[in-house]
C-alpha positions in Angstrom: 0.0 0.0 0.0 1.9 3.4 -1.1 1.8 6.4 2.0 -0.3 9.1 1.7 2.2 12.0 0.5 2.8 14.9 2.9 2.0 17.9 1.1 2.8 20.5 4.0 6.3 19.7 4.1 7.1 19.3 0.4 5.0 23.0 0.4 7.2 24.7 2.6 10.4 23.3 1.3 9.1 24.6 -2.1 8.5 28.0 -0.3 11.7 28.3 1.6 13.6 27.9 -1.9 11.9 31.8 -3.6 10.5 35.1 -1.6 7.2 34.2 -3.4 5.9 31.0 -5.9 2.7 31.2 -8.1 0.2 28.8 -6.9 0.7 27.7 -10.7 4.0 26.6 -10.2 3.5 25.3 -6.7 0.8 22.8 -7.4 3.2 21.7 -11.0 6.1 21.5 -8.5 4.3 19.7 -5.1 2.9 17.2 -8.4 6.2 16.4 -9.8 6.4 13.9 -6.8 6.8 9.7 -6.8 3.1 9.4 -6.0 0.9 7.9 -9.3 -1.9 10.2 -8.1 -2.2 13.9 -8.2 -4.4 15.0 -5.2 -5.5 18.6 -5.7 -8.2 18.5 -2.9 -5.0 17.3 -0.7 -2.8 19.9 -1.8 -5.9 22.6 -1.8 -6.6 21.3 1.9 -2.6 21.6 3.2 -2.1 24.9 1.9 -5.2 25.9 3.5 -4.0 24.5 6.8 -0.7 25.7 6.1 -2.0 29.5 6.2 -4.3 28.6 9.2 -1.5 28.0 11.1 0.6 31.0 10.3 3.0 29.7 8.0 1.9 30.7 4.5 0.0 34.2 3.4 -1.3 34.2 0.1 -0.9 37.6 -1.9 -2.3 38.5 -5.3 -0.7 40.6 -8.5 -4.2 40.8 -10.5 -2.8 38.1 -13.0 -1.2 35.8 -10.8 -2.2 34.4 -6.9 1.2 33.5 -5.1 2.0 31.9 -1.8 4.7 32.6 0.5 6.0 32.1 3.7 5.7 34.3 7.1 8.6 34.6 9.6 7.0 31.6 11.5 6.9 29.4 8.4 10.4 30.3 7.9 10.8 28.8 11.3 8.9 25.9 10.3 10.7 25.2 7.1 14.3 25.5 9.2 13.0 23.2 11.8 11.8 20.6 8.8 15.4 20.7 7.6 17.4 20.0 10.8 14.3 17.2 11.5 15.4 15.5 8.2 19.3 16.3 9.0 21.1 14.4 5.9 25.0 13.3 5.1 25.2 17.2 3.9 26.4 18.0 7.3 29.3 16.4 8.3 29.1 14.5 11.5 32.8 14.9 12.0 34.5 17.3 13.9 36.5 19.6 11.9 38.0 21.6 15.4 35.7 24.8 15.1 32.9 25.6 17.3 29.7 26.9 16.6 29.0 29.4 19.1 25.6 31.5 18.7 24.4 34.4 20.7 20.9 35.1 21.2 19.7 37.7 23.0 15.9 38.6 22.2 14.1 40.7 24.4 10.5 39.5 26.1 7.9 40.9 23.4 9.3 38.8 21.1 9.0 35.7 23.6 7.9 32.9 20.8 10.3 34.4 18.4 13.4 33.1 21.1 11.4 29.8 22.1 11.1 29.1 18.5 15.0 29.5 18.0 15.5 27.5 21.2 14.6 24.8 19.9 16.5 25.3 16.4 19.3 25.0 18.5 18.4 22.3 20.5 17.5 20.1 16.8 20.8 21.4 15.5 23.0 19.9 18.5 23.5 22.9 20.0 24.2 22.8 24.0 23.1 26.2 26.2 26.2 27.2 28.0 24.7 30.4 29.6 21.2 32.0 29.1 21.5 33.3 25.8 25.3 31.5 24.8 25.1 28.9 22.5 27.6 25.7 20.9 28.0 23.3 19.3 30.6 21.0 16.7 28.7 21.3 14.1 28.5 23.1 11.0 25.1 24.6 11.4 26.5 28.6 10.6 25.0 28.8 7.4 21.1 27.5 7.8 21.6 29.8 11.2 23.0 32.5 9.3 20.3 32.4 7.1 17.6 32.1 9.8 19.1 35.4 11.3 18.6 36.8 7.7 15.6 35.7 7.2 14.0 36.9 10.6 15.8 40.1 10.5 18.2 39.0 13.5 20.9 41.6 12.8 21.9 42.8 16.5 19.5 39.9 18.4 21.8 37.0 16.9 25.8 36.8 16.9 27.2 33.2 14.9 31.0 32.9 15.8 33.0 30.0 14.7 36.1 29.2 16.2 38.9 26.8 17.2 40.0 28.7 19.6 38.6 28.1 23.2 40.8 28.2 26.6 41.6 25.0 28.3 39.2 24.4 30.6 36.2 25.1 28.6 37.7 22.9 26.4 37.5 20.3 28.7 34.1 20.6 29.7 32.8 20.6 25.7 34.8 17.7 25.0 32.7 16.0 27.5 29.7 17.0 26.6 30.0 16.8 22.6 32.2 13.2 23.4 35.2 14.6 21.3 
């Protein structure tokens, strides 16, 4: 018996790819997938839940209807990609650490959870309360989160190889290097 296809996920990945994609091109691209059948009513319905939730806005140009993402959905579609974490990343060590430092203030409470738990899906251990590392060679999808969610002063990415001692030790037990 083949799976029921997961439309939402294949949508946002779609989305995180352009600022904006016709809902023309979206529903060619979501049906260029390895299932025999084409479910529009499937794809009509997780789009719909999709912008229920927050993630997608639809906007209009008078020719054309396109969908994009919100700063949430961005969210969601980063979270998607360190869910399905693949060979891209390199489980080795290659003696840098990630170190990331977030400092949000409290209006923008679900913004900092949200990234929380990026970090957490990323391998990312909390030093301090807003200090941040890890081994791996996460600085580009969390460079282009900060990007993305217009992070310029709330989110500092430092990779380095240089750490004193001590705190050395103490990472190499946690990370097991």
């Amino acid at each position: 018996m083949q799976k029921k296809p997961d439309f939402s996920h294949r949508i946002l990945k779609i989305l995180s790819e352009k600022p904006a994609v016709s809902l023309a091109e979206l529903t060619e691209r979501v049906n260029e997938s390895k299932y025999d059948h084409k479910p529009v009513y499937a794809l009509t319905r997780s789009l719909k839940g999709l912008k229920e939730a927050g993630f997608v806005e639809s906007r209009s140009s008078g020719q054309n209807d396109y969908a994009r993402l919100t700063k949430s959905g961005r969210v969601k579609a980063n979270s998607a990609k360190l869910v399905a974490r693949s060979s891209l990343v390199s489980s080795s060590w290659d003696g840098k650490w990630r170190i990331i430092l977030l400092d949000l203030p409290e209006n923008r409470k679900s913004e900092r959870e949200s990234l929380r738990y990026l970090l957490k899906k990323a391998g990312f251990v909390c030093l301090k309360n807003s200090a941040w590392i890890s081994p791996y060679p996460f600085e580009h999808l969390f460079g282009n989160i900060k990007k993305d969610l217009g992070l310029s002063t709330e989110m500092i990415i430092v990779v380095t190889s240089d750490v004193d001692d001590e705190t050395k030790k103490v990472l190499f037990e946690m990370f097991g290097k």
